[in-house]
N, C-alpha and C positions, 0 to 999 in steps of 0.2 A: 917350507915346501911351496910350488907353485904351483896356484890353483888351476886347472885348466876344464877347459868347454868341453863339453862329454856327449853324445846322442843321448835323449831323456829314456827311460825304462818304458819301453811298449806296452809294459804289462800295465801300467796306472798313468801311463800321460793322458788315454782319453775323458778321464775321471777328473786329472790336471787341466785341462783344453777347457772342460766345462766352467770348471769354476772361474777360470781365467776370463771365459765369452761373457759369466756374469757380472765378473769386475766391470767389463767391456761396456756390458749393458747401460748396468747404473750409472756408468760416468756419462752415459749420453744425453744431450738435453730433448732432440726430437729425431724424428727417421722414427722405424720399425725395429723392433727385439732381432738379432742378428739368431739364426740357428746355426749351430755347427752340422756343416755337413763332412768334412775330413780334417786330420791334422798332416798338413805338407809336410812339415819340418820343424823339429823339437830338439830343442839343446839344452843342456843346464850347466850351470858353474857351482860346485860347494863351496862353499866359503864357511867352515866349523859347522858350527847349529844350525846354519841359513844355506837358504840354497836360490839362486838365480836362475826363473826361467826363460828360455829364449822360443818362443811359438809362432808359428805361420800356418794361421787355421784357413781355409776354406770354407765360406758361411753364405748363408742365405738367409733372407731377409722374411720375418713373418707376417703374418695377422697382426699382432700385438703392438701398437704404441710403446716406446719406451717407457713410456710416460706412468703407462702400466702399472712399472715397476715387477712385471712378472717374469718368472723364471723361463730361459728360452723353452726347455723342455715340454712346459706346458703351453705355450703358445702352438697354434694352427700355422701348418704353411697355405696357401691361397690354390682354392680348388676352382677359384676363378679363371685360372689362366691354362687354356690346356696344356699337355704335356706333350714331348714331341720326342722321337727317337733318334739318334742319330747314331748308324754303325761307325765304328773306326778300328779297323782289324777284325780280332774276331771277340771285339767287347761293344757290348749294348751300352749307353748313356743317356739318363735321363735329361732333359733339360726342360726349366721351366719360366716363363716369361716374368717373373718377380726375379728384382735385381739378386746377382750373386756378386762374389767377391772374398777379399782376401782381407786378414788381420794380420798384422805383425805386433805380436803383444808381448811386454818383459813383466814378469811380477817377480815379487821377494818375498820369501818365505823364510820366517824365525820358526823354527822348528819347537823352540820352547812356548811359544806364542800359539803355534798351528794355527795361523791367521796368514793367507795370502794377503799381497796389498799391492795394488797394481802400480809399477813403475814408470810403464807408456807405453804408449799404444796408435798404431795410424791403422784405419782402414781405407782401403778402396774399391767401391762397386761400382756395376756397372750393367745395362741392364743386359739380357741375353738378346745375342741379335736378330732379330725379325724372321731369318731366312732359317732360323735352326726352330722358331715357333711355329706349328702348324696342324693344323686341328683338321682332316677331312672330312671328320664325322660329327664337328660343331653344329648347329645350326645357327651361329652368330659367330661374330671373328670378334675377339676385343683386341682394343685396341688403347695402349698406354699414351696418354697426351700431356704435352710440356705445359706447368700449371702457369696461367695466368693473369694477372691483376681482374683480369674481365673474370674468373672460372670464380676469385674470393667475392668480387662482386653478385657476383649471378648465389653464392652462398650465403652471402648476408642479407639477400632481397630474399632469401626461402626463408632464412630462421626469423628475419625480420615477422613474417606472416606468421609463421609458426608463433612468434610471441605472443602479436598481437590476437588469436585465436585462440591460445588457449588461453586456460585458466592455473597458471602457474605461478606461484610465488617471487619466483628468481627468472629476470629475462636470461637467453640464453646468445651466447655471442660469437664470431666465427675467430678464432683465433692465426691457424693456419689452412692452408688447404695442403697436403701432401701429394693425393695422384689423384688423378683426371680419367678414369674409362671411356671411351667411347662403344 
């Protein structure tokens, strides 16, 4: 018989979605813990026992370092960046200045196993754009800044002092810088 590509069951793909963003997760080496905020579009292939998933989640990006290792669920999204509304028709959308973006993610699944195992995966973020951010009742506007060799410098001259002041066993050392507030 030939096997053919199916819509996923609505009823358990967002259950599927999660565990897929966690695969997602742990493969990554630095960025932010991705949260699912929708599944686009979900397809599956049965192959006997196993079954082939085809996902395109819509995610946003947390609090949590990958690095973590935590589950997105339990990661914070960033209460730093205000929220801002945007009508379009007669639906409200939230939107928030922490990058969002899209996964397109394949896993396999041995049914005798019940052990996902991610196949591959591309994301693309991007952050949200400036004119859909805006806060009137802030009283400060932040603002996301492109990291620069001067921003790991200005952080290695902090921990630098921080070393040499405290009273710490283990010096501590700047590895990456990720974002930049203003």
């Amino acid at each position: 018989s030939n096997a053919q590509i199916t819509p996923a069951d609505c009823n358990t793909i967002e259950k599927d979605a999660g565990v897929a963003l966690d695969l997602v997760n742990r493969h990554r080496r630095d960025g932010y813990v991705f949260g699912l905020f929708r599944v686009a579009d979900a397809h599956e292939l049965q192959l006997g026992n196993s079954t082939v998933l085809y996902l395109t989640l819509d995610v946003l990006e947390t609090e949590c370092s990958v690095l973590s290792r935590r589950h997105w669920e339990s990661c914070e999204y960033s209460d730093t960046y205000p929220m801002a509304r945007k009508i379009t028709s007669q639906s409200c959308i939230l939107f928030s200045s922490q990058d969002f973006g899209q996964c397109k993610i394949i896993t396999y699944t041995n049914h005798l196993l019940k052990k996902p195992q991610l196949y591959g995966f591309n994301c693309t973020l991007s952050p949200v754009p400036p004119d859909l951010v805006e806060c009137k009742d802030c009283p400060v506007k932040l603002e996301a800044l492109e990291v620069t060799e001067q921003h790991k410098d200005i952080a290695e001259k902090a921990l630098k002092k921080f070393n040499s002041e405290g009273n710490h066993t283990n010096n501590f050392a700047v590895d990456k810088v990720e974002r930049i507030l203003k």
